[in-house]
ROVEX-246816 format. One line per 5 residues: their letters; for each residue x, y, z of C-alpha. Coordinates in nm, 4 decimals. Each point is the difference from the previous one (the first is absolute). Last residue first. Layout:
N
a = X,Y,Z ~ ...
END
This chain:
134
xxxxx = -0.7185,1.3648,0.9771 ~ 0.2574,-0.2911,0.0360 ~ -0.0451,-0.0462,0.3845 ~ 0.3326,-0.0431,0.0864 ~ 0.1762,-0.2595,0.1626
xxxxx = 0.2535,-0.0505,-0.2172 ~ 0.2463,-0.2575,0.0851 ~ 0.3647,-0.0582,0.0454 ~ 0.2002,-0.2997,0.1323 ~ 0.2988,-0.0907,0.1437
xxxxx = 0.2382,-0.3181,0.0557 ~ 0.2937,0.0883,0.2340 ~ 0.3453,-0.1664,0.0383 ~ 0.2353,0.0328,0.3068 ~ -0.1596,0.1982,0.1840
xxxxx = 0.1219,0.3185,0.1410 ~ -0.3035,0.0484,0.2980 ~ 0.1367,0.3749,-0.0435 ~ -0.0151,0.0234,-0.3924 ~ -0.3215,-0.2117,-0.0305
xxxxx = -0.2096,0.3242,0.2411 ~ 0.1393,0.2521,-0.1921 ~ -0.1135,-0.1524,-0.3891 ~ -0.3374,-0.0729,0.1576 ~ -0.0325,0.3317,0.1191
xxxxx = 0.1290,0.1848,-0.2884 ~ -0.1968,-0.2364,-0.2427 ~ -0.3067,0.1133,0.2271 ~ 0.0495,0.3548,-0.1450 ~ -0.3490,0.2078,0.1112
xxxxx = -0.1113,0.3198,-0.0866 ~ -0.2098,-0.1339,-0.3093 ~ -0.1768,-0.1413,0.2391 ~ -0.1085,-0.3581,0.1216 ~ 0.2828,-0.2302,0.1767
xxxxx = 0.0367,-0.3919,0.0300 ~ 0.3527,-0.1254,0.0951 ~ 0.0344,-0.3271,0.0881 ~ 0.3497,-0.2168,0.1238 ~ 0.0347,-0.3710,0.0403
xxxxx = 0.3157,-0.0936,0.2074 ~ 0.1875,-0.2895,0.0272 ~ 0.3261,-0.1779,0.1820 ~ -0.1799,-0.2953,0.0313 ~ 0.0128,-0.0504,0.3672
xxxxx = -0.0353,0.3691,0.0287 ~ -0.3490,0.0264,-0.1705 ~ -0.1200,0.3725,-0.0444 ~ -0.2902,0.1792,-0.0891 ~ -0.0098,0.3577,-0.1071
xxxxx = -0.3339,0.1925,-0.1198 ~ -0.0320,0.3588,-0.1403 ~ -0.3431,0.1409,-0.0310 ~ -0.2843,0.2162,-0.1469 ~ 0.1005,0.3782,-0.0638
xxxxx = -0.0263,0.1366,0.3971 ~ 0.1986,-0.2694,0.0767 ~ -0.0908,-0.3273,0.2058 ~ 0.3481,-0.1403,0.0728 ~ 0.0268,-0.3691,0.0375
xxxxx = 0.2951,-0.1317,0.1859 ~ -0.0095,-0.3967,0.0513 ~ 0.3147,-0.1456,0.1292 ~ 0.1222,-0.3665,0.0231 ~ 0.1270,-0.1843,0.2739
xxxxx = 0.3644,-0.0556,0.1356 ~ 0.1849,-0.3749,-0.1080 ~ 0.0104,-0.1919,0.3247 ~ -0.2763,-0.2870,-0.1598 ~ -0.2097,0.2959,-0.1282
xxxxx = -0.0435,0.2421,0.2626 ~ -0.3305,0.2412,0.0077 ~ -0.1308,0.2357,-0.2638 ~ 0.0174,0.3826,0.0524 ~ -0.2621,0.2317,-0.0970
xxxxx = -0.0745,0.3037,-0.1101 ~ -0.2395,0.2380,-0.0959 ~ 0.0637,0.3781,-0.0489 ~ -0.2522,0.2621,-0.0810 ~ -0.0470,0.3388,-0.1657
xxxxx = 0.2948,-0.0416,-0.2157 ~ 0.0882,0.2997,-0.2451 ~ 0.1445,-0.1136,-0.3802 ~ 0.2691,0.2185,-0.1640 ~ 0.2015,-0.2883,-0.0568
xxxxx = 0.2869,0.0914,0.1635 ~ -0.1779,0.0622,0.2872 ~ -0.2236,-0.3362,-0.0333 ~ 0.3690,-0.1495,-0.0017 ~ 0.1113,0.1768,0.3743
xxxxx = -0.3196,-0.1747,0.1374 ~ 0.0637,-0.3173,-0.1572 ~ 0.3313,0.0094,0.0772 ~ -0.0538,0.0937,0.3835 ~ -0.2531,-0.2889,0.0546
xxxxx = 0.2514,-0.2707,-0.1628 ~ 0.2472,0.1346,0.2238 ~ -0.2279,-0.0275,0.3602 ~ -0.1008,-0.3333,-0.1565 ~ 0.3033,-0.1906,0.0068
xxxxx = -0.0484,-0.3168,-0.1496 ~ 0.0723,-0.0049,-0.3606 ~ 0.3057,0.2971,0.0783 ~ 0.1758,-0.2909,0.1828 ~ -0.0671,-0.2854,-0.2389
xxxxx = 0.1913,0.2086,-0.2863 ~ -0.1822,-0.0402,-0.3106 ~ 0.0424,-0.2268,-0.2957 ~ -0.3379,0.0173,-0.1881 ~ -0.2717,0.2964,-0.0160
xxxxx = -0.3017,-0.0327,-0.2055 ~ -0.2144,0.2805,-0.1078 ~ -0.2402,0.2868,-0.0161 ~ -0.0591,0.3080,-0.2051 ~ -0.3312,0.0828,-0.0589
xxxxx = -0.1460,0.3928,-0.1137 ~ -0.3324,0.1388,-0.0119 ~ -0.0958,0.2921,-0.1673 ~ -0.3698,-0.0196,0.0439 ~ -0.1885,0.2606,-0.2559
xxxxx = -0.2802,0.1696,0.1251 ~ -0.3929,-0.1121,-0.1080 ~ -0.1780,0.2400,-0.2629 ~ 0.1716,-0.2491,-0.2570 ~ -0.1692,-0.3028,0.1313
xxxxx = -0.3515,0.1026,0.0337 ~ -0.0403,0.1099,-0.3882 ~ 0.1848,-0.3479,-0.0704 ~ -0.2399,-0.1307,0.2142 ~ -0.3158,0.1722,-0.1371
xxxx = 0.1059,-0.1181,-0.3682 ~ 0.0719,-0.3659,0.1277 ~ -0.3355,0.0364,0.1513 ~ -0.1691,0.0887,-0.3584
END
């Protein structure tokens, strides 16, 4: 009998269209890994591409490592959920999220933008539904 009144619940709820990309950058320049006036404008120039609208911007930038420049945290709150870039210019790496909701939005585009100006030298990427499976 609950199952019954859940299920009845469940498909008078909306459908979630959510949509993951994220991965792992390797091989990047150590100057684009540190400067965070660039890494601000590509995120903001890949949420265009992407068709996804930021509401806020958080960043960050990580001290000196033994002489080599600090990281950079840019984390875009967007109007569909989130992108997220985090960088480590001693190792040459990057880790890269893309989170939207909406049918409206095209999070590959982002991601896909935002790996072809850091220009790494391999990338390891993943794709998951985040959908509510109504």
């Amino acid at each position: 009998m609950a199952r019954q009144i859940s299920q009845a619940i469940e498909k008078q709820l909306p459908k979630v269209e959510g949509k993951h990309v994220y991965g792992n950058l390797y091989g990047i320049e150590l100057s684009k890994l540190s400067d965070l006036d660039w890494l601000v404008k590509v995120v903001v120039d890949g949420a265009k591409e992407g068709n996804l609208h930021i509401l806020e911007l958080l960043t960050r930038k990580f001290s000196d490592i033994n002489g080599i420049p600090g990281g950079v945290s840019v984390i875009a709150i967007i109007q569909e959920s989130h992108i997220a870039l985090h960088t480590w210019p001693e190792s040459e790496y990057a880790t890269l999220d893309v989170y939207s909701c909406g049918s409206e939005s095209k999070p590959e585009a982002t991601f896909k933008y935002i790996v072809s100006k850091l220009n790494p030298q391999k990338v390891k990427s993943w794709y998951a539904d985040r959908g509510n499976e109504i």
